[in-house]
C-alpha positions as a printed Julia matrix, in Angstrom:
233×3 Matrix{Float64}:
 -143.44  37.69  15.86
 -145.28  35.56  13.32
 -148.46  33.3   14.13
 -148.01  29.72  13.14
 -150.95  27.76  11.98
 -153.27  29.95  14.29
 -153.61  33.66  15.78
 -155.2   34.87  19.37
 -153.72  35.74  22.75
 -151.2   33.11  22.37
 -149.27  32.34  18.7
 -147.01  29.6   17.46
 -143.36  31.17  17.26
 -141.92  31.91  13.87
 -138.86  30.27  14.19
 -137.07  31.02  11.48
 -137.16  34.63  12.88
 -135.9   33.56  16.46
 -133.24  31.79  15.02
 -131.76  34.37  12.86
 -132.07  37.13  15.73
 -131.11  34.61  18.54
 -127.8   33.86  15.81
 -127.73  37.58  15.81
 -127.37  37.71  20.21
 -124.32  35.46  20.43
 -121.56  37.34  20.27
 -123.06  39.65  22.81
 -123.91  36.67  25.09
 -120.35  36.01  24.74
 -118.68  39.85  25.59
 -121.15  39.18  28.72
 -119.53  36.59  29.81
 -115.87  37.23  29.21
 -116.9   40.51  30.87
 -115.62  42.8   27.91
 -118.93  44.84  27.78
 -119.78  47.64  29.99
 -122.63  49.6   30.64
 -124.63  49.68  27.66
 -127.56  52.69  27.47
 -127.5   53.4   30.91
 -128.13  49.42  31.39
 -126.22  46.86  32.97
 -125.23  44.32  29.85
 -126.8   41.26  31.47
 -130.27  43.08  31.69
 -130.12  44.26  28.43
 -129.24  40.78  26.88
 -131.98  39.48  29.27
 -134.32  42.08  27.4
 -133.85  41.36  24.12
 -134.0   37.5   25.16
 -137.07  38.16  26.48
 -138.29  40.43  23.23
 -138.17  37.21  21.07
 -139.66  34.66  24.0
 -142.6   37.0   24.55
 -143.26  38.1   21.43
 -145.82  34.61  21.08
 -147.48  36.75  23.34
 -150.67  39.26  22.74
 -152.85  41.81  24.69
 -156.15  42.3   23.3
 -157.29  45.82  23.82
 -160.15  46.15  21.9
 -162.47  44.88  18.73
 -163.39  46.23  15.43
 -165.72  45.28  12.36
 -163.5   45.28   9.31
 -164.44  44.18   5.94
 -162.72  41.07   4.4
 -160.93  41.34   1.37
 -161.79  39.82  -1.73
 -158.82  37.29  -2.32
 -158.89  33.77  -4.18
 -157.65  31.07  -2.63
 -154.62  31.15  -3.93
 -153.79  34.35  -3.43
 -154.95  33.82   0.15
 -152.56  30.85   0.5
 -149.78  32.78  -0.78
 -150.17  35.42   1.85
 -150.74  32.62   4.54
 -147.32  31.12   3.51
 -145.29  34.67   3.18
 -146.35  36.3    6.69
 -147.05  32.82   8.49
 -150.57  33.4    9.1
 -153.98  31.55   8.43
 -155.41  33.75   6.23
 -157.2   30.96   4.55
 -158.84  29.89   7.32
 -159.36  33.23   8.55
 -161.5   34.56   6.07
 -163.76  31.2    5.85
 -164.43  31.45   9.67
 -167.27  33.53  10.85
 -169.55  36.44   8.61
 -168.57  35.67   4.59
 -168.12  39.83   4.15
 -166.43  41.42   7.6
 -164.1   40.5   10.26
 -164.45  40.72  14.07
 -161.11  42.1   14.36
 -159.33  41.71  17.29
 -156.42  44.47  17.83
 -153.53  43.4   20.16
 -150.73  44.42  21.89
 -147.67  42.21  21.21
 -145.47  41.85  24.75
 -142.44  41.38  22.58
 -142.37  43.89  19.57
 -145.25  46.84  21.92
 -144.86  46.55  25.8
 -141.32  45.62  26.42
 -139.65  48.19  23.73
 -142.56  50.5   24.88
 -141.03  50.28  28.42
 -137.4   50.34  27.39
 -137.86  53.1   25.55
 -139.26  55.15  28.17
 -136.41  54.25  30.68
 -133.84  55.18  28.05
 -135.45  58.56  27.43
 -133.93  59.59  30.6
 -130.44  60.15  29.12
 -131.9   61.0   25.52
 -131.92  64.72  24.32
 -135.55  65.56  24.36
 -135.83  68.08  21.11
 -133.85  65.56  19.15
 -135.39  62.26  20.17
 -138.87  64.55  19.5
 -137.3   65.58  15.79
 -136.23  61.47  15.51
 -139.63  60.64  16.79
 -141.49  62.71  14.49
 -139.35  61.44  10.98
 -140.21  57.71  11.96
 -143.69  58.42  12.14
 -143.98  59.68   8.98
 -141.96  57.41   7.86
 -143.78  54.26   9.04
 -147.46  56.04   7.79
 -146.52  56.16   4.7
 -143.99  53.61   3.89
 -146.01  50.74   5.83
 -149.37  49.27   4.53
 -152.16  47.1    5.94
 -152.49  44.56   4.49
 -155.9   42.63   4.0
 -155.83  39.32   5.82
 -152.84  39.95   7.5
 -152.11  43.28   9.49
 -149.99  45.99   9.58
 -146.57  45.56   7.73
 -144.15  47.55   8.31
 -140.46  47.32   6.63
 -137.66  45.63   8.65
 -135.1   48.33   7.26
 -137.51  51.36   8.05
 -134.89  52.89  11.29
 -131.96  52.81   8.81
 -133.67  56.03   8.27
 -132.91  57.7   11.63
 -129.31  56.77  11.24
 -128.03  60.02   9.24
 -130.39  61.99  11.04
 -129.43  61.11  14.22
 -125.54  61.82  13.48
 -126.47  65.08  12.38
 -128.85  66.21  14.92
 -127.38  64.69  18.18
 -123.7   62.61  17.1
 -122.75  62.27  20.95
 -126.31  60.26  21.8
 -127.22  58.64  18.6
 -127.84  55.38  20.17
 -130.25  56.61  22.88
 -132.28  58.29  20.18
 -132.18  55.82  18.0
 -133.74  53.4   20.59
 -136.39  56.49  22.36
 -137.13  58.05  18.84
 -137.45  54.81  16.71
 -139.55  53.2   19.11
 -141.92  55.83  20.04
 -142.19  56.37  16.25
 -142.58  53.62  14.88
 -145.42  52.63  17.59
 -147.18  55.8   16.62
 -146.54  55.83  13.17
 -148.43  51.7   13.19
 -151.75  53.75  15.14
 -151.55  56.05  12.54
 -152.86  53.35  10.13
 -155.46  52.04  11.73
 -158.34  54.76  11.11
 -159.58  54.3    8.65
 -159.6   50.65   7.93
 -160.52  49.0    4.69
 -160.25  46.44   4.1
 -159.01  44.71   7.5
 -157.65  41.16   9.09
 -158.88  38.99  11.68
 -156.04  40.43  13.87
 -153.93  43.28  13.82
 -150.99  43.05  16.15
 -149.25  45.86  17.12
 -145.56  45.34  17.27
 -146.44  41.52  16.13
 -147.47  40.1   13.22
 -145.94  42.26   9.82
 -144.25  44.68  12.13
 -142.1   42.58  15.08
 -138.82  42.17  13.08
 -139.16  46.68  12.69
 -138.99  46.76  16.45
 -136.47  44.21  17.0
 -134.33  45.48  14.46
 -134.51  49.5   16.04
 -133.33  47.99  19.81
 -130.58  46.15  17.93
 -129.38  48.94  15.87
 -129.3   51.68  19.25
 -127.1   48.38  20.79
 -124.48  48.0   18.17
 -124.26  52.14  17.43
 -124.05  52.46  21.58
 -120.49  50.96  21.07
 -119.2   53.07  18.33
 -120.6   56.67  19.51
């Protein structure tokens, strides 16, 4: 999830993102319905298309959970505009809006890219192996601290690629149930490894959404992966 023109509880949809990943959903919308795919992760295929549907629909959608002071970085206006116009965020207008030196920061839950992964997740953890989706768990949190950043005026970002990295890890530690921890391990670690980074803060953004803004496409991409590897392991 990107914000359009604005940021808070509700967002404008980046759709250049839901396009590519809705492209990306078609040819399982169509095994669905010529009934060629079968239980997927313990889920019936229908739900889990209806999942990931939902994932991009709902990830306009925030839950604020608390506020922090932050201080506001010291960007010119064109380098403000330029990081407006890469992550799809006002971070022009952001910084010009309220006290000149810190932010009242507002840190949110995204219902798309936090909650509904966060929940998925946990259901699939019932057919994961527990010491290896702990192992997988523990590499993408690591990974994510130190391979994401937050950035000023914007949020967390972490890389869209980052769970390629619990691919060869995953073959080696558990080959029969690399999908399940995949999804359980990725999730949970990524998640974690995102909290990680927000103590202490710098300098800080007038949001930072968790699983939204920066980090979305991360999450999106770790569900995806455990789907496609669920129907070669």
């Amino acid at each position: 999830m990107h914000g359009g023109s604005v940021r808070g509880v509700v967002n404008k949809p980046n759709l250049r993102i839901l396009e590519l990943f809705g492209f990306i959903l078609l040819p399982m919308f169509y095994l669905c319905c010529i009934g060629e795919m079968g239980v997927v992760l313990d889920l019936d295929p229908y739900l889990l298309f209806t999942i990931l549907v939902a994932m991009l629909v709902f990830s306009v959608f925030e839950i604020p959970v608390f506020r922090v002071r932050t201080r506001k970085p010291n960007y010119a206006r064109g380098e403000a505009k330029l990081l407006g116009e890469l992550y799809s965020v006002p971070v022009e207008e952001e910084l010009s809006t309220g006290d000149p030196r810190v932010y009242d920061t507002k840190v949110t839950l995204n219902v798309g890219g936090f909650v509904l992964p966060l929940l998925l997740a946990l259901y699939i953890a019932r057919i994961a192996p527990f010491l290896e989706t702990l192992l997988i768990a523990v590499i993408m949190i690591a990974s994510t601290h130190f391979l994401s950043k937050l950035e000023g005026g914007v949020g967390i970002i972490v890389p869209s690629y980052i769970s390629l990295i619990s691919i060869p890890f995953a073959f080696i530690l558990a080959p029969g149930s690399v999908a399940s921890i995949i999804l359980v391990g990725g999730v949970l670690g990524i998640l974690i490894g995102m909290m990680t980074l927000l103590y202490p803060i710098e300098e800080g953004s007038a949001f930072l959404n968790l699983g939204g803004v920066g980090s979305f496409e991360s999450m999106y991409v770790t569900v995806l992966l455990a789907v496609v590897l669920s129907f070669f392991t």
